[in-house]
C-alpha positions in Angstrom: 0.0 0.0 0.0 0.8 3.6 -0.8 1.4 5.9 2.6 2.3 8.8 1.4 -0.4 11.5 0.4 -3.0 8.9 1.7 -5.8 9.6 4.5 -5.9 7.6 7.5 -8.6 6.8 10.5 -7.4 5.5 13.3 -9.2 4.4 16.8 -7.6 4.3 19.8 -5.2 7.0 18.9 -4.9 8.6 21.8 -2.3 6.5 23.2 -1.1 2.8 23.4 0.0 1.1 19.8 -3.2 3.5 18.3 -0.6 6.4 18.7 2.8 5.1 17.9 0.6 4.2 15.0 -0.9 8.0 14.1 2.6 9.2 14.8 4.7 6.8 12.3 2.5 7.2 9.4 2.9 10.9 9.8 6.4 10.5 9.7 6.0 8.4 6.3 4.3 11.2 4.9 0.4 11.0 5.3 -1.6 13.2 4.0 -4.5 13.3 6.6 -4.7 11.3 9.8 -8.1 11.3 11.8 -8.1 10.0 15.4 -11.0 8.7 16.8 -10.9 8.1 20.6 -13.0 8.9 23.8 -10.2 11.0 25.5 -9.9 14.0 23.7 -7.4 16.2 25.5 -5.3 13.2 24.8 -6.4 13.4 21.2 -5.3 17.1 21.3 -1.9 16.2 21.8 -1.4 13.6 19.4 -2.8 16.0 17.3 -0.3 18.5 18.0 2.6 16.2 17.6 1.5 15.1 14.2 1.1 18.5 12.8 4.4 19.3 14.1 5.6 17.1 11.5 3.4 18.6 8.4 0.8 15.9 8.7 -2.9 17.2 9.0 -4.7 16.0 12.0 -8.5 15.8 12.4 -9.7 14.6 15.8 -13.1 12.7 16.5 -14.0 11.8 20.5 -16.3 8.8 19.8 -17.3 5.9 21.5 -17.7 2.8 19.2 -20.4 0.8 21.2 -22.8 3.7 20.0 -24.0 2.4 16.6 -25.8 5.6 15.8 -23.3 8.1 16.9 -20.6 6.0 14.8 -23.2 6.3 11.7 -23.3 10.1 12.2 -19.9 11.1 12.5 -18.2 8.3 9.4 -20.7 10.2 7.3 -19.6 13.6 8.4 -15.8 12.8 8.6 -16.2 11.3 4.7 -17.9 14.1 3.5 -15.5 17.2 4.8 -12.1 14.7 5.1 -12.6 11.9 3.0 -12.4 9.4 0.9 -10.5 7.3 3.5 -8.0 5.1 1.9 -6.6 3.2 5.4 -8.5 2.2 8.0 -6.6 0.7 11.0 -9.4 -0.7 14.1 -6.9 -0.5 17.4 -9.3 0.0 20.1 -9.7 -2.1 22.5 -10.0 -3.3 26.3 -8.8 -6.1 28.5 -9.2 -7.8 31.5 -7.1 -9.9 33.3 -9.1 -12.3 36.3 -9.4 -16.3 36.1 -12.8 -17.4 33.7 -14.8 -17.9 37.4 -13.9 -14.7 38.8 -15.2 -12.7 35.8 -17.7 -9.9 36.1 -20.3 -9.7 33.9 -20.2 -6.1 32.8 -16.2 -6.8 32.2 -16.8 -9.5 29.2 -19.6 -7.0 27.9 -17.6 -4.1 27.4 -14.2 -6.7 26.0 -17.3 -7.3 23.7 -19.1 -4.4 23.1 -15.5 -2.5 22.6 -13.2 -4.9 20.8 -15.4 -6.7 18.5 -18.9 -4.8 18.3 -17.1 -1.4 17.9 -15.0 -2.5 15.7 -17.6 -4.7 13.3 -19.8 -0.8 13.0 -17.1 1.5 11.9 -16.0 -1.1 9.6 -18.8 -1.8 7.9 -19.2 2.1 7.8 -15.9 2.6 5.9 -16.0 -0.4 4.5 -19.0 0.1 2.1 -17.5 3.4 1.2 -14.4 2.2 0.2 -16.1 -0.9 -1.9 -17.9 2.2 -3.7 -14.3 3.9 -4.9 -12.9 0.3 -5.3 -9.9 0.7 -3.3 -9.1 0.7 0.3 -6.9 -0.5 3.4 -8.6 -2.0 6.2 -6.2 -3.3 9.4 -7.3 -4.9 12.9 -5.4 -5.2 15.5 -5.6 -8.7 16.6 -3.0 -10.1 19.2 -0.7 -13.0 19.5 -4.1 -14.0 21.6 -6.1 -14.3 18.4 -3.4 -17.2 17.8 -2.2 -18.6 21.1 -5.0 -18.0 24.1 -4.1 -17.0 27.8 -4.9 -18.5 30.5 -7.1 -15.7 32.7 -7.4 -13.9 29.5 -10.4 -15.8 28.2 -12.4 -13.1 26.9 -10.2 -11.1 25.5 -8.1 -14.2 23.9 -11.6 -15.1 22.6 -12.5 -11.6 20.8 -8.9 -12.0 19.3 -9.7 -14.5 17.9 -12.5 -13.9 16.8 -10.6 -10.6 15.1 -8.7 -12.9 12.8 -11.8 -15.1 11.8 -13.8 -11.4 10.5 -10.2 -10.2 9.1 -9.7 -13.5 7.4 -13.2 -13.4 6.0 -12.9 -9.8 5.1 -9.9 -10.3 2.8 -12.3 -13.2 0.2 -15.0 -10.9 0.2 -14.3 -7.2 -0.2 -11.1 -8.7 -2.8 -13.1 -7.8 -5.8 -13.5 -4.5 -4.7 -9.9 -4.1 -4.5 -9.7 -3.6 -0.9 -7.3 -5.2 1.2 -7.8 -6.3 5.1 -5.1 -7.1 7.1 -4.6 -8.2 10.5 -1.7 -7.0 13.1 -0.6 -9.2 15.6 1.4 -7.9 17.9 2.6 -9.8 21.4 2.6 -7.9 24.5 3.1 -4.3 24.3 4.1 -1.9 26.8 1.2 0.1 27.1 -1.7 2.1 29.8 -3.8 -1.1 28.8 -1.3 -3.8 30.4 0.3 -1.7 33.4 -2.0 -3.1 35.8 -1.8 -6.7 34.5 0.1 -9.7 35.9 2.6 -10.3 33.3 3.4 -14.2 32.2 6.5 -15.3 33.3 9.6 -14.9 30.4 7.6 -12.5 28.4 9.6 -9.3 27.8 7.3 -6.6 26.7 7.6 -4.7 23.1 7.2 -1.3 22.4 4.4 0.7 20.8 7.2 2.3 18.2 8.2 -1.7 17.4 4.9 -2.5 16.7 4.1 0.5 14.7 7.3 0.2 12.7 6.0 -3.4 12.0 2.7 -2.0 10.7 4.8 0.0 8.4 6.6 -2.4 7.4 3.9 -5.1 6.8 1.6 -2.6 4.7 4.7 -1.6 2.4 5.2 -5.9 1.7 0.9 -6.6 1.1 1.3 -8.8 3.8 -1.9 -10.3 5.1 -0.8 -11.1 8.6 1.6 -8.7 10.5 2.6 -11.0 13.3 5.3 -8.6 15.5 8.2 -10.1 17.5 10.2 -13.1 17.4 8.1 -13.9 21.0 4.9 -14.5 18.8 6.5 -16.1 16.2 7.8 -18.5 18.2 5.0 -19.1 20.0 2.8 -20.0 16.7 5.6 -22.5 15.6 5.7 -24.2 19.2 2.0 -24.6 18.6 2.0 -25.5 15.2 4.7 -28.1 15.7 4.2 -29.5 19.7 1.1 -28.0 21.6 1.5 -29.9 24.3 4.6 -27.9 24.7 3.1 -24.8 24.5 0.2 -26.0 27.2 2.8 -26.5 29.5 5.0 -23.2 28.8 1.3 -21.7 28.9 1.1 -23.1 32.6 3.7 -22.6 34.2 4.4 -19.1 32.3 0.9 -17.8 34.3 0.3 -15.3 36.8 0.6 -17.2 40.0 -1.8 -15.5 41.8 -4.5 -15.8 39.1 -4.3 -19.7 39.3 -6.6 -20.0 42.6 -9.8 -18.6 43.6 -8.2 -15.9 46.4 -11.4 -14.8 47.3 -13.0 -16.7 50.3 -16.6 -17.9 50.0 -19.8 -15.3 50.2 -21.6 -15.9 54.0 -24.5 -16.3 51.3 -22.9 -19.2 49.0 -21.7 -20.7 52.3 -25.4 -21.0 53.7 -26.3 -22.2 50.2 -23.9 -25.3 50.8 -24.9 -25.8 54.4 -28.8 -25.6 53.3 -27.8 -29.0 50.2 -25.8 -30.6 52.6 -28.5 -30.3 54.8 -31.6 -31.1 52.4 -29.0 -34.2 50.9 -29.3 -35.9 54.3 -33.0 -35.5 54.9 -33.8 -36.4 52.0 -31.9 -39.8 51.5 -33.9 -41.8 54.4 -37.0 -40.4 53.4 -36.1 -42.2 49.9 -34.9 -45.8 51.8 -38.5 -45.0 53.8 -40.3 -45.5 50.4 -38.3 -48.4 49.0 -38.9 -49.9 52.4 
């Protein structure tokens, strides 16, 4: 893909891998980048650093779990700074607690934000660009979409699912000569993952490194952007001896997030007393009956 002279949307771009993202296409010579995000004094100064460099900057607070809002402001951002040739879906959330120690309202907003958000704006842009025949569409996936983490279940699961829509994506909008790529980078040194647990042996990348494979990966067509020798690595072991991974996998977690730490409710407690209870009234009233 062309970069230079091109127009870009980006979400997530006020910091993170969204804004080492926004920052190194400017620096390849975009035309226009718009950043969409729901912090907009941190928009502001992404902003700011972009123009520094000559690159116009058009800034959008939006949150992508609004389907309506989305529809409003894709049609006003096309018609006063489009057509959009790149579109690169980075926002995103995650959670780190073990699958029966997850909130409810936690795996709604991994889904609402990293898969429903994402599906809207793309199929926004998406039918715009099949209309000029030619586009870039590129979603950040994670070595997660290929390898899933123990007490990372939901998100491992909308990565995943990421790669399945990208992978669809690329047969079907082909003939309109847009392509749809997927980024996978491993853990990145971000606001998102500061307060996580980190797997034992993983050492961290940085937003810039996975940017600069971005680049690098739209320049070569490539389909897949998988970032780091970590994750690449890591897909061989599992192509070649899962089991191997498993184990890795298991010892490599958080030890903490391995047990329930939390001590029983006084309300689940009295729910096991009551069954114990009603299991040993109700088993000689049944030897009673066969009697």
């Amino acid at each position: 893909m062309k970069i230079q002279g091109n127009v870009a949307l980006i979400t997530g771009a006020s910091r993170g891998i969204g804004r080492a993202i926004a920052l190194a296409l400017a620096q390849q010579g975009m035309k226009r980048l718009i950043l969409v995000a729901r912090d907009r004094r941190k928009l502001t100064e992404v902003a700011q650093e972009i123009e520094a460099m000559g690159t116009e900057a058009v800034i959008m607070t939006l949150d992508l779990t609004r389907a309506t809002e989305v529809n409003i402001a894709v049609a006003q951002l096309w018609r006063n700074h489009g057509p959009i040739n790149l579109l690169v879906n980075c926002a995103g959330v995650a959670y780190q607690t073990s699958f029966l120690r997850s909130k409810l309202f936690q795996v709604q907003e991994e889904l609402s934000v990293n898969l429903l958000g994402m599906y809207t704006l793309t199929s926004l842009i998406a039918r715009r660009m099949a209309s000029q025949r030619q586009g870039t569409i590129v979603n950040v996936s994670s070595l997660m979409g290929k390898v899933a983490a123990p007490t990372m279940a939901t998100y491992s699961a909308t990565k995943f699912a990421i790669l399945g829509f990208t992978q669809a994506l690329r047969q079907e909008l082909a003939e309109y000569n847009i392509q749809v790529k997927a980024l996978l980078p491993s853990l990145t040194d971000t606001d998102m993952v500061r307060d996580l647990q980190l797997f034992r042996w993983v050492i961290p990348m940085t937003p810039q490194q996975v940017a600069q494979a971005l680049i690098v990966g739209l320049q070569n067509d490539a389909p897949e952007i998988l970032v780091g020798w970590q994750s690449h690595l890591a897909v061989w072991c599992q192509r070649l001896a899962p089991w191997l991974l498993e184990l890795i996998l298991k010892i490599a977690t958080p030890p903490k997030q391995q047990q329930l730490a939390e001590k029983p409710s006084l309300l689940s407690r009295l729910n096991r007393f009551c069954d114990v209870l009603l299991s040993r009234n109700v088993a000689p009233l049944a030897s009673a009956r066969k009697s």
